[in-house]
Backbone as CSV, one residue per row, in Angstrom:
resi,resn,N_x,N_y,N_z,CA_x,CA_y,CA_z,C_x,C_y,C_z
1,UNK,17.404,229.839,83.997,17.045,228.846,84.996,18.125,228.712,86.070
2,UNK,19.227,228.366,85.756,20.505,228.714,86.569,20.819,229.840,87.777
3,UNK,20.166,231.083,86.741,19.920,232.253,87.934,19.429,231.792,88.887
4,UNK,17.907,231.937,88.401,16.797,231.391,89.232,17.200,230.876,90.210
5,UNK,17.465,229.854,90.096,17.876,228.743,91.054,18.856,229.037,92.210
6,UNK,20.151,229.909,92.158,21.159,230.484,92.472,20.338,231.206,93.664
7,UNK,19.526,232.418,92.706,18.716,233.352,93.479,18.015,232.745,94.822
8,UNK,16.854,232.420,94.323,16.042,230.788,95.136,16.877,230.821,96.118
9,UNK,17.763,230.171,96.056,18.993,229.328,96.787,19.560,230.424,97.671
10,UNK,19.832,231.286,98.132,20.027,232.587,98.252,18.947,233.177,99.093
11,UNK,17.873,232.982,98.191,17.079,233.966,99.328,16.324,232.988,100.323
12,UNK,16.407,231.641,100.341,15.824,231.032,100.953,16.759,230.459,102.058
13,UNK,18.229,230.382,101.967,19.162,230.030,102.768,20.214,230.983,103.624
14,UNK,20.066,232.087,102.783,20.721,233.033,102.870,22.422,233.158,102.445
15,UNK,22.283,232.142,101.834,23.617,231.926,100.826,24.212,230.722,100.584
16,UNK,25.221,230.279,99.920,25.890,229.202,99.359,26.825,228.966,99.965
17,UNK,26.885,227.657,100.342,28.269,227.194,100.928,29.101,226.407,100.554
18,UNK,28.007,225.240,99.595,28.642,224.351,98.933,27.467,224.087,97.545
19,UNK,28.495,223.740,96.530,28.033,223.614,94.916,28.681,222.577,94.654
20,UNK,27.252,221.237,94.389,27.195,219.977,93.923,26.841,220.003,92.510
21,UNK,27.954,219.848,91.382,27.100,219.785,90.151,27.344,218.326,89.470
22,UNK,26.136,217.704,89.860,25.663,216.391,89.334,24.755,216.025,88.216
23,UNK,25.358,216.765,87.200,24.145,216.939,85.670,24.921,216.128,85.170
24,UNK,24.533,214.747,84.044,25.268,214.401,83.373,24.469,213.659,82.087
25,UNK,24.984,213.269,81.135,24.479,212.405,80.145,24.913,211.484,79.496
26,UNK,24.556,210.142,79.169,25.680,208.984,78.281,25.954,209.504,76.829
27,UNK,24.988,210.773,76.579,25.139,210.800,74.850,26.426,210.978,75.127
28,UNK,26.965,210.365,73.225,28.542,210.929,73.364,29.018,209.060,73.532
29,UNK,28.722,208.165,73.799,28.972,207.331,73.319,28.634,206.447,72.602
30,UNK,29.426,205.245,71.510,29.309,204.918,70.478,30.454,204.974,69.466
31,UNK,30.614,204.450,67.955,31.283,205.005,67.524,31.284,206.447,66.968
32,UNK,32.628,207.070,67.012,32.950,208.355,66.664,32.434,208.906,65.566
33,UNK,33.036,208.314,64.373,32.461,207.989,62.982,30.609,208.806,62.944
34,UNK,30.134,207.861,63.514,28.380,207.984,63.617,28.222,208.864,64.607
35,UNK,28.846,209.991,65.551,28.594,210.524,66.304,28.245,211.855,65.551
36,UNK,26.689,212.613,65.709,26.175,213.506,65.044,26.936,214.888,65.925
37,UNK,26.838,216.044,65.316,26.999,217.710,65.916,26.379,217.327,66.850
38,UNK,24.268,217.389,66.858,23.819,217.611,68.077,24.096,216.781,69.352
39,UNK,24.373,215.096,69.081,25.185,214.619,70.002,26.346,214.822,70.783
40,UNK,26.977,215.453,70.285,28.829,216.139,70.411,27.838,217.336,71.693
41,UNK,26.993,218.165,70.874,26.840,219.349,71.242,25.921,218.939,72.948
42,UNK,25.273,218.166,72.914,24.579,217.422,74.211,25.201,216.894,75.456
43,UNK,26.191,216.326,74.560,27.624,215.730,75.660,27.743,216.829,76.380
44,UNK,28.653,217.823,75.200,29.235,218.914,76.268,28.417,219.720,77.146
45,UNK,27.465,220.389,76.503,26.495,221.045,77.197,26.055,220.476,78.378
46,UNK,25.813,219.161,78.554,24.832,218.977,79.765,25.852,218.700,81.082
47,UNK,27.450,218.048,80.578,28.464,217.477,81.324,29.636,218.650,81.739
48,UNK,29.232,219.795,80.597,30.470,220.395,80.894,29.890,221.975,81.144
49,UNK,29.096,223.013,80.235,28.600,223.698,80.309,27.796,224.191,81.189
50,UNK,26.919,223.262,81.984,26.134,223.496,82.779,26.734,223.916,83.992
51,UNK,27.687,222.868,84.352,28.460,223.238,85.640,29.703,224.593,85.412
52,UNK,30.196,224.637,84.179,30.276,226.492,83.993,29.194,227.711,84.547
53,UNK,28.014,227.338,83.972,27.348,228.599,84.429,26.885,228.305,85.944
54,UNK,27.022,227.672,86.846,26.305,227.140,87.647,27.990,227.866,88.726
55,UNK,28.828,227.532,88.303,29.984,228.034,89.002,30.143,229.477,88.809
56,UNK,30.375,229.547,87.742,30.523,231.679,87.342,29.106,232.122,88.543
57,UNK,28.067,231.673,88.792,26.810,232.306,89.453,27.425,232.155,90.720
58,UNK,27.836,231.028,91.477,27.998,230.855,92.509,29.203,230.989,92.931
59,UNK,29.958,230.994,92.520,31.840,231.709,93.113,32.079,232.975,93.512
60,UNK,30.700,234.014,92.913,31.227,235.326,93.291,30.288,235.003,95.175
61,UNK,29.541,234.370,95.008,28.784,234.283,96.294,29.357,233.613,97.558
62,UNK,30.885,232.480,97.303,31.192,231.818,97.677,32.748,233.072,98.657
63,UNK,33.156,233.884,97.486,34.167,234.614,98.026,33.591,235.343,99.090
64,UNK,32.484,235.770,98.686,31.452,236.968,99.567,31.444,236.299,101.353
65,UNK,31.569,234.633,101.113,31.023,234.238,102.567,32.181,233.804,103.154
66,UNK,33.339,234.317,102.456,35.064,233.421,102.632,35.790,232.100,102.502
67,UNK,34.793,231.706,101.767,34.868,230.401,101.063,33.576,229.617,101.146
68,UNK,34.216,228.292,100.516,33.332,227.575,100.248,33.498,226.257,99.634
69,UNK,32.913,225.358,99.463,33.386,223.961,98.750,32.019,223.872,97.250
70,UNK,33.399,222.928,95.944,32.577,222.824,94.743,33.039,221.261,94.607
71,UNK,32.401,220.673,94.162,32.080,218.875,93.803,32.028,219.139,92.515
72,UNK,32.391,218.624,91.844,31.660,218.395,90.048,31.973,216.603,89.837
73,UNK,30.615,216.492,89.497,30.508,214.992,89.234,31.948,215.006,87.684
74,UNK,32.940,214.010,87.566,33.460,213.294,86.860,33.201,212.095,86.461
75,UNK,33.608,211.384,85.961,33.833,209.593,86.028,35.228,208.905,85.681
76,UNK,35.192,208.028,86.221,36.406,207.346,85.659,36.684,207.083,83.971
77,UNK,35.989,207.754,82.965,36.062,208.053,81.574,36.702,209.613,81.567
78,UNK,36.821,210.037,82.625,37.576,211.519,82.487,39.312,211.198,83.534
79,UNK,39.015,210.235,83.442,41.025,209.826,83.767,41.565,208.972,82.814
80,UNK,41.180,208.398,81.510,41.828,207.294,80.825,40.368,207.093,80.201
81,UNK,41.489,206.520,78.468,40.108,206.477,77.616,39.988,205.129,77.229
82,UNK,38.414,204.428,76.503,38.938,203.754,76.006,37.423,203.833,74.568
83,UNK,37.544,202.627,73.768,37.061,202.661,72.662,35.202,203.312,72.736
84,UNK,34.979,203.729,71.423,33.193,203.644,71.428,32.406,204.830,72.588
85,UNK,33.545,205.792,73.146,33.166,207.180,73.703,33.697,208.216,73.605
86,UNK,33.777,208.689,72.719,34.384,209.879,72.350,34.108,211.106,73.032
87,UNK,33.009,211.032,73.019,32.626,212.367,72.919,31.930,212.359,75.007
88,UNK,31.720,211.580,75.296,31.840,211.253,76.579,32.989,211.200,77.680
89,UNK,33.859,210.987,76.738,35.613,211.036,77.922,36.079,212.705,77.425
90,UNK,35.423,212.964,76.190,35.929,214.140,75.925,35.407,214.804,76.990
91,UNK,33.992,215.013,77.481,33.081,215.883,78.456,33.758,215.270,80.011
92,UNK,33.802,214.183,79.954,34.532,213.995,81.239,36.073,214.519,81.952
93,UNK,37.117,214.211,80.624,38.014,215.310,80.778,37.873,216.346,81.049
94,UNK,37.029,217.356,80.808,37.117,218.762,80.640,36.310,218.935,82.127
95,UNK,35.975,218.139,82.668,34.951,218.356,83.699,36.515,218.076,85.118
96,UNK,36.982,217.203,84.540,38.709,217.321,85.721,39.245,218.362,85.302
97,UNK,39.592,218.715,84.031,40.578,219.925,83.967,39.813,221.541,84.169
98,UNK,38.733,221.662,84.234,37.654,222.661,84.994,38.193,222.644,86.272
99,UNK,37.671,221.689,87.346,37.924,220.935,88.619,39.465,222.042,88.946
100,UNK,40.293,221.655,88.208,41.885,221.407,88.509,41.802,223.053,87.907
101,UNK,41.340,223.186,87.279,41.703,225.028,87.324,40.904,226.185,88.330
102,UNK,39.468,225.672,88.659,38.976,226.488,89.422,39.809,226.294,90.875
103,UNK,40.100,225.047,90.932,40.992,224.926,92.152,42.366,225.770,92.671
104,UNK,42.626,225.860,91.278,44.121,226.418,91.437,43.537,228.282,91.674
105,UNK,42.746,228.804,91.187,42.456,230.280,90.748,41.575,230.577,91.839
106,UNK,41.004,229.707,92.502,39.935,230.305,93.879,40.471,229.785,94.753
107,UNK,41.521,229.120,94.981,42.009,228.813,96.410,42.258,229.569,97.470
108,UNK,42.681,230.770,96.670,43.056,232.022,97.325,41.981,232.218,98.089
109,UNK,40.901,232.485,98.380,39.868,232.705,98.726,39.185,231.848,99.502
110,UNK,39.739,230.422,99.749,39.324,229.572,100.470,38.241,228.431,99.925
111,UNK,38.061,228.477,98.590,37.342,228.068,97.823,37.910,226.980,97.421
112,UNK,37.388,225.651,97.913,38.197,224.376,97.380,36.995,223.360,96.641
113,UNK,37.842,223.088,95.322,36.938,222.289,94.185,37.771,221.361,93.650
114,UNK,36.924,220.091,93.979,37.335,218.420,93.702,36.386,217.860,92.931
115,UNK,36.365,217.271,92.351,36.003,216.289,91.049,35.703,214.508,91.958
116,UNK,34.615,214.081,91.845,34.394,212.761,92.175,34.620,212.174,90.647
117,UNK,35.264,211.003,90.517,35.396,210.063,89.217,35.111,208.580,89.307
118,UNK,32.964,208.686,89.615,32.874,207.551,89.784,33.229,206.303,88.650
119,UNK,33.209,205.042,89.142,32.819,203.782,87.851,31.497,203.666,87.383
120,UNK,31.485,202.383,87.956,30.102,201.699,87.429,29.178,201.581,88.222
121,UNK,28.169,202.700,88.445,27.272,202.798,89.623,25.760,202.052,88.844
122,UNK,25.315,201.900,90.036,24.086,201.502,89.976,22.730,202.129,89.898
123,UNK,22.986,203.018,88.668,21.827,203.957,88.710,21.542,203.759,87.165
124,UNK,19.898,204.607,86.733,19.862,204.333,85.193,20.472,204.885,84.474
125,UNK,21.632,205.574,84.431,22.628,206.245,83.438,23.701,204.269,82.901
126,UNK,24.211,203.827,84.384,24.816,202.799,84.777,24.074,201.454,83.960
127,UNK,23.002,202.055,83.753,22.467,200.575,83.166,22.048,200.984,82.058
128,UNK,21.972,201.958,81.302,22.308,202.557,79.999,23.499,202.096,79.243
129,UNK,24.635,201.839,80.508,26.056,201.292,79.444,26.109,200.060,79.678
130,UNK,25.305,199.306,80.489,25.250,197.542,80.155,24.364,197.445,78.670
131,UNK,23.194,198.160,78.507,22.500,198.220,77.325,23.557,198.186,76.301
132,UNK,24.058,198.915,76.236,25.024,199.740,75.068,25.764,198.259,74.717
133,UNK,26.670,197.967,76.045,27.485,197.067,75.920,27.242,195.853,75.460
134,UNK,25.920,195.555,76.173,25.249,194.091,74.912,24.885,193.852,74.332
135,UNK,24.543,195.432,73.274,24.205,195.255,72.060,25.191,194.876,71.511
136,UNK,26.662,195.792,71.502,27.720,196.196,70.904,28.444,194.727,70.381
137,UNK,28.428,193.698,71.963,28.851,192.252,71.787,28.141,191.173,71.867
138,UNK,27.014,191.880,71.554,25.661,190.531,71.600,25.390,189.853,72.551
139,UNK,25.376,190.221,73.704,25.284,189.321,74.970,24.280,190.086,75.584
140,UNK,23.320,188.981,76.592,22.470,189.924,77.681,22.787,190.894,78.621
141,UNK,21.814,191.802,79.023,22.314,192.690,79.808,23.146,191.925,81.096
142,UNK,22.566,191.232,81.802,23.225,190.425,82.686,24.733,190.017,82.665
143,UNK,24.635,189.138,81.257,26.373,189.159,80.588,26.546,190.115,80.972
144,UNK,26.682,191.548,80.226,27.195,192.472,80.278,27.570,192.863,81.604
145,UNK,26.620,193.116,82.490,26.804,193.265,84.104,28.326,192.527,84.666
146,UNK,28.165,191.272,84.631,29.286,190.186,85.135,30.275,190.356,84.560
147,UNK,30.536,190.714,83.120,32.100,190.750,82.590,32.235,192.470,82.939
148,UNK,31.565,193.670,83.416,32.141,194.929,83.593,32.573,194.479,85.517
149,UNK,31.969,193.467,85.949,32.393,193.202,87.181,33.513,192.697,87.505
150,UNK,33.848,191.972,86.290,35.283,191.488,86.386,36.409,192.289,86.277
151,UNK,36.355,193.525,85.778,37.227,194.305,85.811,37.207,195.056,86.729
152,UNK,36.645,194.690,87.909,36.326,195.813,88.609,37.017,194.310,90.176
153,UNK,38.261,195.696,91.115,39.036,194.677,91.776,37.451,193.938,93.371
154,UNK,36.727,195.333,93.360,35.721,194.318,94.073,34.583,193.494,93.503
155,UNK,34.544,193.511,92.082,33.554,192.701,91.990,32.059,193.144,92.260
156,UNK,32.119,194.192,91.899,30.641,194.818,92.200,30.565,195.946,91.914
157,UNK,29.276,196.802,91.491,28.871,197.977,91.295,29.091,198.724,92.432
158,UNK,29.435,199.721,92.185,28.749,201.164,93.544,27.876,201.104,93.385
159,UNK,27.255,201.922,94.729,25.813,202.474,95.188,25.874,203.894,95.193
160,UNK,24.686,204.458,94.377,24.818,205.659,94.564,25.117,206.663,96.202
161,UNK,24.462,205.657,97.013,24.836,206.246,98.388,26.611,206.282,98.881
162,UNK,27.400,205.462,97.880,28.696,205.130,98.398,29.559,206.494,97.669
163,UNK,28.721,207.216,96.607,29.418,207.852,96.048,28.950,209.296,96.704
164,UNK,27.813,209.128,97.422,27.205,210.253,98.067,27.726,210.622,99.462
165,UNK,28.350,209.198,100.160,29.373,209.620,100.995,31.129,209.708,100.617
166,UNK,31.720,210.023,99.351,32.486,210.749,99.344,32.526,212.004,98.931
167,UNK,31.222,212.771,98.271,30.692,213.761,98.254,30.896,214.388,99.770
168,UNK,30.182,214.101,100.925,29.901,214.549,101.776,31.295,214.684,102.724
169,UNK,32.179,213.792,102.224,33.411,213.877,103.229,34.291,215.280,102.402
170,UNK,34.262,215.267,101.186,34.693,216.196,100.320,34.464,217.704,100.778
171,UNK,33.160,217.914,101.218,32.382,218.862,102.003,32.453,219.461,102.946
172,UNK,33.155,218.499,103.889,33.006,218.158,105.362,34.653,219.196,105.240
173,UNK,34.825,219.458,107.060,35.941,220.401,106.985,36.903,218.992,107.416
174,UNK,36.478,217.860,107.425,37.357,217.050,107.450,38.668,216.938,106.133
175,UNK,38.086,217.146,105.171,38.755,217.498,103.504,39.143,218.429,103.611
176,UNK,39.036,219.528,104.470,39.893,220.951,104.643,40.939,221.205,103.737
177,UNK,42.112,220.251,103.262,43.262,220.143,102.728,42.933,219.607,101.370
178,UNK,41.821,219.272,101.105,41.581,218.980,99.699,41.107,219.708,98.579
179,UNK,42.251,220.055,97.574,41.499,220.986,96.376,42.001,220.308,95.416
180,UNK,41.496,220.573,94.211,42.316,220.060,92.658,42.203,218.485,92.470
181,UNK,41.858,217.697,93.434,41.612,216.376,93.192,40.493,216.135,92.018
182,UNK,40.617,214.609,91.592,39.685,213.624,90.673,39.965,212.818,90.918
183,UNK,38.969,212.432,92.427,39.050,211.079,93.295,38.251,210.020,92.787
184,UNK,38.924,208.868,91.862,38.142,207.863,91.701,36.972,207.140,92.710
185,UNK,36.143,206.675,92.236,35.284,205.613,93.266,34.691,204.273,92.278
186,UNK,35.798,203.689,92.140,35.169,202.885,91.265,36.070,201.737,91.682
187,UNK,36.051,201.212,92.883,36.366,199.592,93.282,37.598,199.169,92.822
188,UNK,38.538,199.850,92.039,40.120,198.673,91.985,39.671,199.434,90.263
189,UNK,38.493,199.891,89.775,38.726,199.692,88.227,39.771,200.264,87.916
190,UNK,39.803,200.393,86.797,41.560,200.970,85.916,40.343,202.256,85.808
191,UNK,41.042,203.262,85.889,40.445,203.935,85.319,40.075,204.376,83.679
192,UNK,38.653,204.548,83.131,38.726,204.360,81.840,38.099,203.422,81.400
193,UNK,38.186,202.365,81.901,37.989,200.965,81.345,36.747,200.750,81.113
């Protein structure tokens, strides 16, 4: 499918310039303890794996055109950990230290790859971990909403559009000088938290 898509992409554009990989999944959190193989194996695969084969397809295409720009979605669970995600900060790590090596090994080539590390966005992945969270401490989702806001220095969720324009500046030859980054977007949070 990956091919496919690559191909597609290719013959309909006439090549690649820039590679957004925004696949992700909450499995992978919870406690550790109760965390099954196929869960472990879901995390990585969908957070970390995917954007492997999706890069090996598209880097040889990227040298071909003398560069090019790569995004890989992170989160602020891939800069600092904390309880009840294991297997989620694990996939998030590996998705910065990917980031931070393709950066260093294709630069040569003009090929620059940064890592976005959003927070707490406002999408249904985002409201998957208020669920989580008010089961975990018995409070409504709402609770849950207001006390992850408090840790957060503005007081509010992102918008997926807020994270879609640092994507696009990332892109832009305005970022020219940017490789190897894992640019938070998550309002003042700690990262992790």
């Amino acid at each position: 499918e990956v091919e496919a898509c690559v191909d597609e992409t290719v013959a309909k554009l006439g090549g690649i310039d820039i590679l957004f990989n925004n696949a992700g999944t909450a499995v992978g959190v919870g406690p550790f303890l109760a965390m099954t193989q196929q869960q472990w194996d879901l995390s990585l695969n969908v957070n970390v794996t995917g954007m492997f084969h999706f890069c090996q397809l598209v880097i040889p295409k990227l040298i071909d055109r003398g560069g090019g720009v790569i995004v890989n979605t992170s989160s602020t669970a891939g800069l600092g950990a904390g309880e009840l995600m294991c297997g989620y900060h694990t996939s998030k790590f590996a998705v910065v230290g990917f980031t931070k090596a393709i950066a260093a090994e294709f630069g040569q080539f003009g090929i620059r790859c940064n890592a976005v590390c959003p927070g707490m966005v406002d999408t249904d992945l985002g409201d998957s971990e208020y669920e989580f969270i008010s089961q975990m401490e018995s409070i409504s989702i709402e609770a849950a909403r207001r006390r992850a806001a408090e840790k957060i220095a503005l007081r509010r969720q992102c918008s997926p559009e807020e994270v879609a324009d640092v994507v696009a500046y990332l892109c832009s030859p305005a970022a020219g000088y940017i490789t190897g980054v894992a640019l938070p977007i998550a309002g003042g949070m700690a990262p992790g938290l």
